[in-house]
C-alpha positions as CSV (number, residue, x, y, z in Angstrom):
1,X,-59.9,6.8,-22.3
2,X,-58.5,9.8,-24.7
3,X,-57.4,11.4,-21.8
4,X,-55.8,8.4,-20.2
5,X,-53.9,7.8,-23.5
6,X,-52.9,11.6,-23.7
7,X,-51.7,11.7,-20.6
8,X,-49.4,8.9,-21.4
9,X,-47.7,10.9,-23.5
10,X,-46.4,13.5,-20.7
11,X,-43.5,12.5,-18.8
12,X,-41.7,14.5,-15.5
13,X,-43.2,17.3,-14.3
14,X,-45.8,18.1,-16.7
15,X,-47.0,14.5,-16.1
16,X,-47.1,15.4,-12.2
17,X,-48.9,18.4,-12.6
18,X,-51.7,17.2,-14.0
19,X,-51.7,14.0,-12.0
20,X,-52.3,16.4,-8.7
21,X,-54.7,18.2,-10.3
22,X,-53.0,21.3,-10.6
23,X,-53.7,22.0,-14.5
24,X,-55.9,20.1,-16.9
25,X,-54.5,17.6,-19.2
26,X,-55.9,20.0,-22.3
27,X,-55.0,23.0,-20.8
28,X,-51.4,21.9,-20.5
29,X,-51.3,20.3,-23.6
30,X,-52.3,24.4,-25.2
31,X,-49.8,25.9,-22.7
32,X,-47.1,23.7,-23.9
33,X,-47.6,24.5,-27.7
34,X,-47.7,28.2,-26.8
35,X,-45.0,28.7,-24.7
36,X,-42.6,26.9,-27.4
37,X,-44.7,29.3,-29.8
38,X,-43.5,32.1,-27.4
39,X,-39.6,30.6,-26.3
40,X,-40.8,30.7,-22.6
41,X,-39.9,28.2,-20.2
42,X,-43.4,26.2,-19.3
43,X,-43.6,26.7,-15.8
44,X,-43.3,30.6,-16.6
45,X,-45.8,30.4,-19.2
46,X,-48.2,28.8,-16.7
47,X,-47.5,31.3,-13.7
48,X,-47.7,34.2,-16.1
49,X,-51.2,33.0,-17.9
50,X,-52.3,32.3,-13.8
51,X,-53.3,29.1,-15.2
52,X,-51.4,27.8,-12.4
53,X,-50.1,28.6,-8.5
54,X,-46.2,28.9,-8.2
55,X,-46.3,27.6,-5.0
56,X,-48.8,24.7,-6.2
57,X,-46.1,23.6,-8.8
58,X,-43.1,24.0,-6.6
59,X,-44.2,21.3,-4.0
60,X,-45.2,19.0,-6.9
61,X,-41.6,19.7,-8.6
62,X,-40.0,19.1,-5.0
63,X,-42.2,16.2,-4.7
64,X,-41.5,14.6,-8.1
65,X,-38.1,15.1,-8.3
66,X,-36.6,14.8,-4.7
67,X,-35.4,18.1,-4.5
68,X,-35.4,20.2,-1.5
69,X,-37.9,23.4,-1.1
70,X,-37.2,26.9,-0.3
71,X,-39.3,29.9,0.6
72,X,-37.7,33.0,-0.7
73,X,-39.3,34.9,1.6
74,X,-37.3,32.8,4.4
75,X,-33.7,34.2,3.3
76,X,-31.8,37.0,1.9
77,X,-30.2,37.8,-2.0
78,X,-26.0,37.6,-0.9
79,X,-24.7,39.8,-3.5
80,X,-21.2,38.0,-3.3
81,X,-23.0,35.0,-4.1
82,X,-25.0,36.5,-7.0
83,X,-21.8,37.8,-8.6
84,X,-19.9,34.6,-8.5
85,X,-22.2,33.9,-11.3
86,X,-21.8,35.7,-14.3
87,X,-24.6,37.8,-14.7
88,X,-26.1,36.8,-18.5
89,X,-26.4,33.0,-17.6
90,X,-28.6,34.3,-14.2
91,X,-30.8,36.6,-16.7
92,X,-30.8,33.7,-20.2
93,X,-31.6,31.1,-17.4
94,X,-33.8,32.8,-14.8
95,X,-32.3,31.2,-11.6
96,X,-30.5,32.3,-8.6
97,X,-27.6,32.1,-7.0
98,X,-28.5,31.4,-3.0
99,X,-25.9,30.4,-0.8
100,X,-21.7,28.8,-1.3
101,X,-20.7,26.2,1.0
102,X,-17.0,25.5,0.0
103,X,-17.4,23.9,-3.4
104,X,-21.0,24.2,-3.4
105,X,-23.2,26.5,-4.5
106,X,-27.0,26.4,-4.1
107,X,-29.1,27.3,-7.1
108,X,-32.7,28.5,-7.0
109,X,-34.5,26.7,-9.7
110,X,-38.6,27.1,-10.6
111,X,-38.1,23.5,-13.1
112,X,-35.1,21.0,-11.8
113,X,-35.4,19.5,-15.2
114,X,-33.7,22.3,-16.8
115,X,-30.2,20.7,-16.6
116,X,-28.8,22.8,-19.4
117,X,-29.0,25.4,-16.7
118,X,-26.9,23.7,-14.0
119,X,-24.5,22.1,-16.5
120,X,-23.8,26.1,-17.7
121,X,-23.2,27.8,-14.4
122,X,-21.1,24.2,-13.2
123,X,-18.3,25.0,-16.1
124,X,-18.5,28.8,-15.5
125,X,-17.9,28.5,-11.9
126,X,-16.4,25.2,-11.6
127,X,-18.8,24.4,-9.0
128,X,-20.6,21.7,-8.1
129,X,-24.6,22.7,-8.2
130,X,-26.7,21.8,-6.0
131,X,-30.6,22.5,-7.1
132,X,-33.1,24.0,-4.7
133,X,-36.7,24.3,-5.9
134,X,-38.3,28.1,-5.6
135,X,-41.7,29.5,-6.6
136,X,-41.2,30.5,-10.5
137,X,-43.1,34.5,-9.4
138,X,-41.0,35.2,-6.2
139,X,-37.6,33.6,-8.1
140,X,-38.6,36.3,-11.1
141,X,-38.7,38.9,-8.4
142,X,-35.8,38.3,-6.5
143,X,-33.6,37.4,-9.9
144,X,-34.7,41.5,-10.9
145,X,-33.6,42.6,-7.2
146,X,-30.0,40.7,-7.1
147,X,-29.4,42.0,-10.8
148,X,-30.3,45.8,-9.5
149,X,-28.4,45.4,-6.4
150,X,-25.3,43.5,-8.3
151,X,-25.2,46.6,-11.0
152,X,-25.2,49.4,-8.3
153,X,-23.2,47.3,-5.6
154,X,-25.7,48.7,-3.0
155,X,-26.3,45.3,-1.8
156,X,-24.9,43.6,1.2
157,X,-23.6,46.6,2.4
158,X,-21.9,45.5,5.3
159,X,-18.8,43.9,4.5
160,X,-16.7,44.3,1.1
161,X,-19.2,44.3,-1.2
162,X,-17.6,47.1,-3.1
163,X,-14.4,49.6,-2.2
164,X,-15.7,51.9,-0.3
165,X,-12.3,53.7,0.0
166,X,-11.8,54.1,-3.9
167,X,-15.8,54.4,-4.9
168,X,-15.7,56.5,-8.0
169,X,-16.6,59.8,-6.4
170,X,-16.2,63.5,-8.0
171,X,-18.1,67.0,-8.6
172,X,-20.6,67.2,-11.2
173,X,-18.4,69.5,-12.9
174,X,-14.8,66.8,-14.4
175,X,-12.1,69.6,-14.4
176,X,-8.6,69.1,-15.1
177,X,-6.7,70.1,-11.7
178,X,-8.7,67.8,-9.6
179,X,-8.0,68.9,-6.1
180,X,-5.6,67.2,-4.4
181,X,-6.0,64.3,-1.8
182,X,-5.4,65.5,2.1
183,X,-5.2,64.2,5.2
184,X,-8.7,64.5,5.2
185,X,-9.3,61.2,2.8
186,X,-8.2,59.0,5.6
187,X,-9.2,55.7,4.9
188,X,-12.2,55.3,8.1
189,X,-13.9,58.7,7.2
190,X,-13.8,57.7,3.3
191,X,-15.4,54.9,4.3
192,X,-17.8,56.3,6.6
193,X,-19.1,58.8,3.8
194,X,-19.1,56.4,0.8
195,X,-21.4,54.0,3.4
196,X,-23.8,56.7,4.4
197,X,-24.2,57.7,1.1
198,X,-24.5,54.0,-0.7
199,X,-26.9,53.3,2.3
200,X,-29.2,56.4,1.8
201,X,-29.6,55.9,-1.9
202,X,-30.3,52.0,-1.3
203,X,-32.8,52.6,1.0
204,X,-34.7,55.5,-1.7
205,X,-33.8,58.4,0.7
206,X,-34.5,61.7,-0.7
207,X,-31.9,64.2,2.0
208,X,-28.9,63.1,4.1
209,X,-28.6,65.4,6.8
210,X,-24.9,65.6,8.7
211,X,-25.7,67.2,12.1
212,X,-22.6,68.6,14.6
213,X,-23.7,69.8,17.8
214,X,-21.5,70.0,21.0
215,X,-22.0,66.9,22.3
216,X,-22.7,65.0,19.5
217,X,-22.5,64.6,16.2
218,X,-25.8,62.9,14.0
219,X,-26.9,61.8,10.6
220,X,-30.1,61.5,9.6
221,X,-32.1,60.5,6.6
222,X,-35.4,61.4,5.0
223,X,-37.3,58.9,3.4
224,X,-40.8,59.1,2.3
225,X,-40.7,62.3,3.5
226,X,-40.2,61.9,7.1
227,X,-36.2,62.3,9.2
228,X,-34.8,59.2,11.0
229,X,-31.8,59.2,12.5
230,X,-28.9,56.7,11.0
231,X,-25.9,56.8,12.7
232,X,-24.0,59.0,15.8
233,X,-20.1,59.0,15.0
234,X,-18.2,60.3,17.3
235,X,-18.2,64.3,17.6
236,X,-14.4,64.6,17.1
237,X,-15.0,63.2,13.0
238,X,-17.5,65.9,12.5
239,X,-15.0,68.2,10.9
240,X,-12.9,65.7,9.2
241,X,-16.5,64.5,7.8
242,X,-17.5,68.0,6.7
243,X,-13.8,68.8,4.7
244,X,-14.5,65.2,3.1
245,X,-17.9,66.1,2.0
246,X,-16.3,70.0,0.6
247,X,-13.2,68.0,-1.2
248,X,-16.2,66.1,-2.6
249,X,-18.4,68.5,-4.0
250,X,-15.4,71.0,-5.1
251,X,-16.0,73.2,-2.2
252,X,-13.9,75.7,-0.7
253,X,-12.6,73.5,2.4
254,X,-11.2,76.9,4.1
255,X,-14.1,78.6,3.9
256,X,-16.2,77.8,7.0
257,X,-18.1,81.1,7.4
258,X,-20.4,81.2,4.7
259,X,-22.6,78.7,3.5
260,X,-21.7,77.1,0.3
261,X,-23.2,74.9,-2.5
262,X,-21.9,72.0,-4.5
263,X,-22.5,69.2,-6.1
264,X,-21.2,65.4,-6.0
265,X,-21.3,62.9,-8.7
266,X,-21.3,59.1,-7.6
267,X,-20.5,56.4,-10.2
268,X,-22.1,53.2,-8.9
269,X,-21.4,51.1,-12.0
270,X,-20.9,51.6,-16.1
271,X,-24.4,52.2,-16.3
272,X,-25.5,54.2,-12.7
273,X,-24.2,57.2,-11.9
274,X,-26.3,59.3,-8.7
275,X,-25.8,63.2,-8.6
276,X,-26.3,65.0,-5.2
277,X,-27.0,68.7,-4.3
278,X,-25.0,69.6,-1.3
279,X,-25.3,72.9,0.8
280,X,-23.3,73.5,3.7
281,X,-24.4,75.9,6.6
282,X,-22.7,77.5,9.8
283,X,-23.6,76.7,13.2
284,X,-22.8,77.6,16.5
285,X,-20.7,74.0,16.6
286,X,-19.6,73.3,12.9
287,X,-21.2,73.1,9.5
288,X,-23.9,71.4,8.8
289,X,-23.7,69.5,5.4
290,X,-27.3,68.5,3.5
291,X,-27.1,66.5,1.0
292,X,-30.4,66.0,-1.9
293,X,-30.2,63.0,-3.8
294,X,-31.4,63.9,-7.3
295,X,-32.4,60.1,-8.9
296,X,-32.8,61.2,-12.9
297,X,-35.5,58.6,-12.7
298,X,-38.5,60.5,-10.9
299,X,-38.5,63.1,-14.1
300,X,-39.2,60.2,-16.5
301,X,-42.1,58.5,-14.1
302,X,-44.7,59.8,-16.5
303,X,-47.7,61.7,-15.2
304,X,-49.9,58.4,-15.0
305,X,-47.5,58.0,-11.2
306,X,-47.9,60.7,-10.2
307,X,-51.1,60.4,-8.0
308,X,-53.5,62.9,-10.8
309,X,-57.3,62.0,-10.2
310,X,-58.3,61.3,-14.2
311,X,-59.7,64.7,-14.4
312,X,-57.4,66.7,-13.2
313,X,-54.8,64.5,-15.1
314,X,-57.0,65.7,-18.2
315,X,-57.2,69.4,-17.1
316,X,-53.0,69.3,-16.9
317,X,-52.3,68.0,-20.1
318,X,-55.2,70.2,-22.2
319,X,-53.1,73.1,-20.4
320,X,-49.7,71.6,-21.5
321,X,-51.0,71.3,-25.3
322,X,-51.7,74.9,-25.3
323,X,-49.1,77.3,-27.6
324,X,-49.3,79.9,-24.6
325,X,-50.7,81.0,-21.3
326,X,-49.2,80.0,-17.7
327,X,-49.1,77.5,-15.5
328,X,-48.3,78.0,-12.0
329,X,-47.6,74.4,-9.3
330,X,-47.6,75.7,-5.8
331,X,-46.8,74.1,-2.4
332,X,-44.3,74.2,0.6
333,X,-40.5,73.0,0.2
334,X,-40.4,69.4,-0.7
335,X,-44.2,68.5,-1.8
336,X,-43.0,67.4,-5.5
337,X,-42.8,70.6,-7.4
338,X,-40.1,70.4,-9.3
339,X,-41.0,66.4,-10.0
340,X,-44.0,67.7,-11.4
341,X,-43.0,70.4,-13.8
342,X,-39.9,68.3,-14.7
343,X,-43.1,65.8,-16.1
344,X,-44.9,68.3,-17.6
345,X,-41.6,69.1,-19.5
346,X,-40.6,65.8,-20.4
347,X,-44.1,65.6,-22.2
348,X,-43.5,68.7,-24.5
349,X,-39.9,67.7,-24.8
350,X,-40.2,67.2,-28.8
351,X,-37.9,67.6,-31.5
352,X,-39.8,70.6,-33.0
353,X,-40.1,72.6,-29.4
354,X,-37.0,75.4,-28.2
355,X,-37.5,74.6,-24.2
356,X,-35.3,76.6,-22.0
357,X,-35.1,76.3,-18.6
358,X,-34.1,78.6,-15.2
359,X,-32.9,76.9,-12.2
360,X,-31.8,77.5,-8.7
361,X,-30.1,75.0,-9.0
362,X,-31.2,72.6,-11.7
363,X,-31.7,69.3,-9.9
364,X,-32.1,66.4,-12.9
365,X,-30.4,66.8,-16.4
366,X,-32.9,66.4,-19.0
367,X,-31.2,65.6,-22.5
368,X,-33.0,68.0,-25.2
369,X,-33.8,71.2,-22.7
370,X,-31.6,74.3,-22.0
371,X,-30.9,74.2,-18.3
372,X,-29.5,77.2,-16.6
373,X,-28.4,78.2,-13.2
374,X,-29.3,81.4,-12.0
375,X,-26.4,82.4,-10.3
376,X,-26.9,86.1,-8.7
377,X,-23.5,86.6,-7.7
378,X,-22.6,87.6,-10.9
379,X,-26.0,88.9,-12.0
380,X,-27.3,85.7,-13.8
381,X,-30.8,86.1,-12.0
382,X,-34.3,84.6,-12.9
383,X,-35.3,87.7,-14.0
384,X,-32.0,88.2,-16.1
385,X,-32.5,84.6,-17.6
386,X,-36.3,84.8,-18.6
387,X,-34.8,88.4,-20.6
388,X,-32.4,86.5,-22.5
389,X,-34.9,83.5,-23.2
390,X,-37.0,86.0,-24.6
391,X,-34.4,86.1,-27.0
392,X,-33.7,83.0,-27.8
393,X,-36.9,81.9,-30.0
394,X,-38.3,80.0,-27.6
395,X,-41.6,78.2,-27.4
396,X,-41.7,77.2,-23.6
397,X,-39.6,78.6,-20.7
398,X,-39.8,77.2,-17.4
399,X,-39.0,79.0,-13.9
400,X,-37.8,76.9,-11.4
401,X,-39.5,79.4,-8.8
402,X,-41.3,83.5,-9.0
403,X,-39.5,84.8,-6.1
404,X,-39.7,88.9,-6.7
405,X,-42.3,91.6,-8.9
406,X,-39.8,91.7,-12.0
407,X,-39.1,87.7,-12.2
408,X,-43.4,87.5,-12.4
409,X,-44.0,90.6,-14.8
410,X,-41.3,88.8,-17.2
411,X,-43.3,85.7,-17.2
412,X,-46.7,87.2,-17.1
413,X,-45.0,89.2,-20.4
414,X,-43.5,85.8,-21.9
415,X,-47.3,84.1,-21.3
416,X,-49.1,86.6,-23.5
417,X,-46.7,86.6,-26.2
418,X,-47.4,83.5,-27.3
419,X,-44.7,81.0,-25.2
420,X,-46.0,78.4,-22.5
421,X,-44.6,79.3,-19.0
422,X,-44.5,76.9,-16.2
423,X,-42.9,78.2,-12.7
424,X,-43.7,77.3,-9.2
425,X,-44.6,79.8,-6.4
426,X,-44.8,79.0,-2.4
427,X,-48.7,79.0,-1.8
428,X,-50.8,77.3,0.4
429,X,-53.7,76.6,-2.5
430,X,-54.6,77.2,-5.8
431,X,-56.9,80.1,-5.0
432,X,-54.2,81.7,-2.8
433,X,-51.8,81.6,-5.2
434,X,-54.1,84.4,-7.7
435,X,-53.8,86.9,-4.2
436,X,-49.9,85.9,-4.0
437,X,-49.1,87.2,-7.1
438,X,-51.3,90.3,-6.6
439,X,-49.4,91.1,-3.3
440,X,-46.2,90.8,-5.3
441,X,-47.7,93.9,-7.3
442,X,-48.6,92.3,-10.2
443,X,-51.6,94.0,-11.8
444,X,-54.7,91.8,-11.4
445,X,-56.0,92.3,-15.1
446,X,-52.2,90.6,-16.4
447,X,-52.9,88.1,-13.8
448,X,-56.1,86.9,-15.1
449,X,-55.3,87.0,-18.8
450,X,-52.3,85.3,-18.6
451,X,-52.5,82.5,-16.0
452,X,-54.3,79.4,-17.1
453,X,-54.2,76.7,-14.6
454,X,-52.9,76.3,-10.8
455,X,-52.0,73.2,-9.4
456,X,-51.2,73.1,-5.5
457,X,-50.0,70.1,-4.1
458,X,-48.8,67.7,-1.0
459,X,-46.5,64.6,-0.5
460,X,-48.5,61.7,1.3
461,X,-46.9,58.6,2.3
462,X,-48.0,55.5,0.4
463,X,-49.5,52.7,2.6
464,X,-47.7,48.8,1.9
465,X,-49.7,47.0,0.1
466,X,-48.6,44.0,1.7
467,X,-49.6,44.8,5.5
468,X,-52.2,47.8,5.3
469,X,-55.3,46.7,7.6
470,X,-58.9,48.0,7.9
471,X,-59.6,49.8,10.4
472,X,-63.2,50.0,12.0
473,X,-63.8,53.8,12.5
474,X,-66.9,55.5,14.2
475,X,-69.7,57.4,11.4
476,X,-69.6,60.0,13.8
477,X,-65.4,61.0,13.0
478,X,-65.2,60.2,9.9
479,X,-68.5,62.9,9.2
480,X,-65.8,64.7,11.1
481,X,-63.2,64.1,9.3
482,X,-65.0,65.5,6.0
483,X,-66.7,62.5,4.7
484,X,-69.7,62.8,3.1
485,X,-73.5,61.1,4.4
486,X,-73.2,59.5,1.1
487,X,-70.1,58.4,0.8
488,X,-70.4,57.1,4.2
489,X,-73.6,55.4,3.3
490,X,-71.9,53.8,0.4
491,X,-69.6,52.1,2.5
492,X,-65.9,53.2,2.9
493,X,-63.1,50.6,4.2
494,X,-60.2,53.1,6.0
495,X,-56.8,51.5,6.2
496,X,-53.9,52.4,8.3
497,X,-50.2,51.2,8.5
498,X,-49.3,47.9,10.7
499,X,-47.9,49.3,13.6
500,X,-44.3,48.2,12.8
501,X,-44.9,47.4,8.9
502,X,-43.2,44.2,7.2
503,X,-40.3,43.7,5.6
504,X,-40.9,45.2,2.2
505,X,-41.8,48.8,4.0
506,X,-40.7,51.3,6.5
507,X,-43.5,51.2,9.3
508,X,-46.2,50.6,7.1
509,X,-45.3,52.7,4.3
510,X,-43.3,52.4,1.1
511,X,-43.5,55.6,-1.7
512,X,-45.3,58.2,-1.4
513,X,-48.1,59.5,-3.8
514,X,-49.1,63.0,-5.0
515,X,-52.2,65.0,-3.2
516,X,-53.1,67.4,-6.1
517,X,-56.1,70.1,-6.2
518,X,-55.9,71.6,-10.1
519,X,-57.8,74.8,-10.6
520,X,-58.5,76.3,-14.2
521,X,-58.5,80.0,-14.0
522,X,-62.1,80.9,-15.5
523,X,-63.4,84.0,-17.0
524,X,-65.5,84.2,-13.5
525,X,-62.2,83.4,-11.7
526,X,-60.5,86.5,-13.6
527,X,-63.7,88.9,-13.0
528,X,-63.1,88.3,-9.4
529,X,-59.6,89.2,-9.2
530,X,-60.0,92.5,-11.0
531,X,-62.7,93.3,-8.9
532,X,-60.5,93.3,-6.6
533,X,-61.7,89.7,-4.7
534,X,-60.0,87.8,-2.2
535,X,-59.0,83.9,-2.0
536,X,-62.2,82.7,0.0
537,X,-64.4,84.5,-2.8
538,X,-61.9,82.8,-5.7
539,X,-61.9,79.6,-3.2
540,X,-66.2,79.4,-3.2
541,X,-66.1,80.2,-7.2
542,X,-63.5,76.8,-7.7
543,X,-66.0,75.1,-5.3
544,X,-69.0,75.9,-7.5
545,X,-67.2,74.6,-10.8
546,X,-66.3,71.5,-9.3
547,X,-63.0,71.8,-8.5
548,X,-61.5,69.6,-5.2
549,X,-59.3,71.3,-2.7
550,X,-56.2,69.3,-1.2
551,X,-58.3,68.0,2.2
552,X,-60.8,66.3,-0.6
553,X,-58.3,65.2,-2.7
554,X,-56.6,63.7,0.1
555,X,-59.6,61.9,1.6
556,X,-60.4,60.5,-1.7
557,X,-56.9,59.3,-1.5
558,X,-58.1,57.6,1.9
559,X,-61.3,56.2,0.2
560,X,-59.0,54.2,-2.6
561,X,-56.7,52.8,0.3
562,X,-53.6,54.1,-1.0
563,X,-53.0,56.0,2.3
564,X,-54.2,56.3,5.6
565,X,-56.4,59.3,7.6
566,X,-53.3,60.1,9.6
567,X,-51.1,61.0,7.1
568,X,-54.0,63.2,5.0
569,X,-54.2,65.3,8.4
570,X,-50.7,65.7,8.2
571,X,-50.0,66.8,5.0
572,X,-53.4,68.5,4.5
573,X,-54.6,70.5,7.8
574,X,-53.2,73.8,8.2
């Protein structure tokens, strides 16, 4: 009879909810005191706690108060729509804008009791507004994804979402005599350039790739580490495309015989601003124009996103808290290099460190850090930069990459005289990288007392969470594969992509996730490579002390399910 009496007291939808059984009268009762405690809206107190489903209270909202139901899955975030709205009553009210009919515009709404809400975007908009029910976890998403695409006008790229002819568009370096516009800025190539560009940064592209041939003329992307082609304009726009790109990124639009490197500044909004590395190249038909997106962002993921196994995240950081020594990250172009060191640096970048780094060129500004660009047409080499940081008290120098013998005696130097020295060098492994540097001429004894740890590593493609599926493979290939008898007995699920993916990733991926193998240089390690040792005796000695080369590393990778056996092979078989 308490109950009865209690539940007397609720009225609306709190009343409803309990009525269907979808929360307990008591529970409610708590969740109502605490989310006033904690100035949250009920119904996003409830879904957050999982004290309740979103879609369980939707239907009973729709239900109790007549209004109609919508799946956001079913339709799409119009960015002309979402800006009609001014942005703080979207964010203080946590709905969203859906669709405009005339003088109608269509609210997503997780409570329809919140009238305050509707009454404050009808006298901003001087609209009438029309309610439509959504689930309170797939509203909270979608309100984050209009705000995003609202604040870099990336979304609804189609139509005129943004000026695309006047896009706030310069070099990286503001000077005073900005170059003058040509008859190259004509309005349809403008356009054209501004689009790819917006496009490839929407979609998470790392390179944009402008392609003249004799025939043709293609652009293509790389995301997630793999090229698609984007679009085929015609072949007669491919020079008028490539002058655009040079006016640009401050290039010299005569010069068409050398290859040439810039850099372009985009200003998306107040807040967003994208930076890209061009580098233009002859070719029998035209130049061909690359263009790396540098996102600020990946510097400052933190090492936890990285894709480090807990032990080898451990082994990275005791190396990192070290006064001296050297650490070397190896790999082939593109396998995350940079992203790692740049991490590495952002977790010694204190107030009571001097951290220079040299750069060819560098790719992300990071506040706090002395970037320079080795420029070797006037002299400015690494080697030539390392001297001078030498002589700049510092207490860790960086090297975007040990190219020559000098560059890696000056850091060997630097690494026993007390400074931290991170650098990167083009190795297949970790043990190859000790033989590398001995082929270079560096004496093995400097080798072994100065370098401390080696990490080599590989790009994988993520697999969606959303639409992975298991895969049933034989015992037989997957012993094959490299798989273990135990493992195997232990029971291991594979996944692999949906053919063509689902709407939240490109063909069963979305991101991609580090493939790491981190090798401490022992005394044993060092003993070897003054003897005179190769990399399969270095290789056996890393074996025995535990530590996992890529092809392991990746197939634990493939045990967790965060990406599939295809993709190891590629990124992992040599």
């Amino acid at each position: 009879m308490a109950a009865t009496a209690t539940q007397t007291t609720l009225a609306g939808l709190p009343r409803r909810l309990v009525q269907d059984g979808i929360v307990s009268d008591e529970q409610l009762q708590e969740a109502m005191e605490l989310a006033k405690k904690e100035r949250l809206p009920l119904i996003a107190y409830l879904v957050g706690e999982e004290l309740a489903e979103a879609r369980a209270i939707a239907v009973a909202a729709s239900h109790e108060f007549g209004v109609p139901l919508l799946d956001l899955d079913a339709v799409e975030v119009d960015v002309d729509v979402v800006r009609a709205v001014d942005q703080n009553l979207i964010t203080k009210h946590r709905v969203l804008p859906l669709v405009k009919r005339g003088q109608r515009i269509f609210l997503g709404i997780s409570d329809p009791t919140n009238l305050q809400a509707i009454d404050d975007i009808k006298f901003a908009t001087s609209l009438r507004v029309d309610p439509v029910v959504v689930e309170q976890d797939k509203l909270e998403e979608r309100i984050n994804k209009a705000i995003e695409a609202v604040d870099t006008s990336m979304g609804g790229l189609e139509d005129d979402d943004f000026d695309l002819e006047n896009l706030d568009v310069g070099g990286a370096e503001e000077e005073e005599d900005d170059i003058q516009k040509d008859d190259v800025e004509d309005a349809p190539v403008v356009r054209f350039v501004n689009k790819v560009l917006l496009d490839a940064i929407k979609r998470g592209a790392s390179d944009v790739h402008f392609e003249p041939y004799e025939k043709f003329f293609r652009v293509r992307t790389r995301l997630d580490g793999v090229l698609s082609e984007v679009a085929q304009p015609p072949v007669i726009l491919a020079n008028k495309v490539c002058a655009r790109l040079k006016v640009m990124s401050r290039m010299d639009i005569a010069e068409r015989r050398v290859p040439q490197d810039g850099r372009i500044k985009m200003r998306l909004s107040k807040n967003r601003a994208i930076d890209f590395r061009v580098n233009t190249c002859p070719t029998l038909f035209g130049e061909k124009i690359v263009l790396r997106i540098l996102d600020p962002s990946s510097a400052k993921l933190g090492i936890e996103m990285l894709g480090y196994e807990d032990h080898q995240r451990a082994l990275y950081e005791k190396h990192l808290a070290k006064p001296y020594g050297m650490i070397l990250v190896t790999g082939p172009t593109g396998s995350g290099k940079t992203v790692s060191l740049y991490t590495g640096i952002n977790m010694l970048n204190t107030q009571d460190r001097n951290i220079s780094t040299a750069e060819d060129p560098a790719e992300i500004n990071l506040p706090g850090i002395n970037q320079v660009n080795v420029n070797p047409k006037v002299g400015l080499t690494f080697a030539s930069a390392l001297k001078a940081f030498l002589r700049q008290d510092p207490d860790v120098i960086m090297v975007g990459e040990i190219r020559d013998l000098e560059t890696a005696e000056i850091a060997i130097k630097a690494a026993q005289t007390g400074h931290l020295v991170l650098s990167t060098l083009h190795t297949n492994d970790a043990p190859k990288t000790l033989t590398r540097m001995v082929d270079m001429g560096v004496m093995p004894y400097a080798i072994a007392t100065s370098v401390s740890l080696i990490i080599a590593q590989r790009l994988a493609r993520r697999l969606c969470a959303n639409c992975k599926e298991a895969r049933d493979i034989p015992r037989e290939a997957l012993e094959k594969e490299g798989f273990t008898a135990e493992e195997l007995d232990a029971g291991i699920t594979i996944f692999s992509p949906k053919e063509k993916g689902c709407k939240q990733c490109n063909d069963g991926y979305k991101g991609r996730l580090g493939i790491f193998q981190v090798m401490e240089v022992s005394e044993v390690m060092g003993r070897i490579i003054m003897e005179g040792g190769n990399a399969m005796q270095i290789a056996e000695q890393a074996a025995k002390e535990g530590v996992i080369d890529l092809r392991q590393a990746g197939l634990n990778k493939v045990k967790e399910g965060l990406t599939s056996l295809e993709e190891v092979n590629r990124v992992t078989i040599e």
